[in-house]
N, C-alpha and C positions, 0 to 999 in steps of 0.2 A: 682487800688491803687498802686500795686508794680509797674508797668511803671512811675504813676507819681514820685515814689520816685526815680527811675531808672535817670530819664530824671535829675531832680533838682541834683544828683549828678554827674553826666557829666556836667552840665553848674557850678556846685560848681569846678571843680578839672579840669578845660580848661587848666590851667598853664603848660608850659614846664619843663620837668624835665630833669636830663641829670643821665643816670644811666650808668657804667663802667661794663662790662661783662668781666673781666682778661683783655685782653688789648683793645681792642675796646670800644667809646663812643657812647653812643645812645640817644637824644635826641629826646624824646615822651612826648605827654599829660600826664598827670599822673595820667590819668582815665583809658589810655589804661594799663601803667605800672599796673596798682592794678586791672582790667582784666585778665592782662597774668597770674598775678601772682594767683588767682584765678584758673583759669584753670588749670593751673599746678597743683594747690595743689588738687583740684576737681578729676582728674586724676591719680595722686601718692594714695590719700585714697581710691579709686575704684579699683585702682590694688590689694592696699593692704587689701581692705574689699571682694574681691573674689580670693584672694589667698587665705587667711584666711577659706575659705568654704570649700577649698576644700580638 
C-alpha cells in the first residue's frame, strides 16, 4: 500500500522546479526537491535524537 502511494506521488509532482541555493539555480522534479529535503531533515533529527542519549 505505502509503494502505491509512493508511486502516485512522484507521477503527482513530475513538474520542474527551479530552486536557488545562495547563488547557483537548480532545476529538478519537485519530487526529488521534497526527497532531498526529507532526507535532510531525517538526518538533522537522528543526529539530534542520539546526541540527545547520550
Amino acid at each position: 500500500m505505502l509503494a502505491v502511494l509512493a508511486v502516485v506521488f512522484i507521477f503527482e509532482n513530475t513538474r520542474e522546479v527551479k530552486i536557488r541555493l545562495l547563488i547557483p539555480e537548480v532545476t529538478m522534479p519537485l519530487y526529488l526537491a521534497l526527497l532531498a529535503m526529507f532526507v535532510i531533515g531525517a538526518l538533522c533529527g537522528a543526529y539530534f535524537f542520539r546526541r540527545r542519549d547520550r
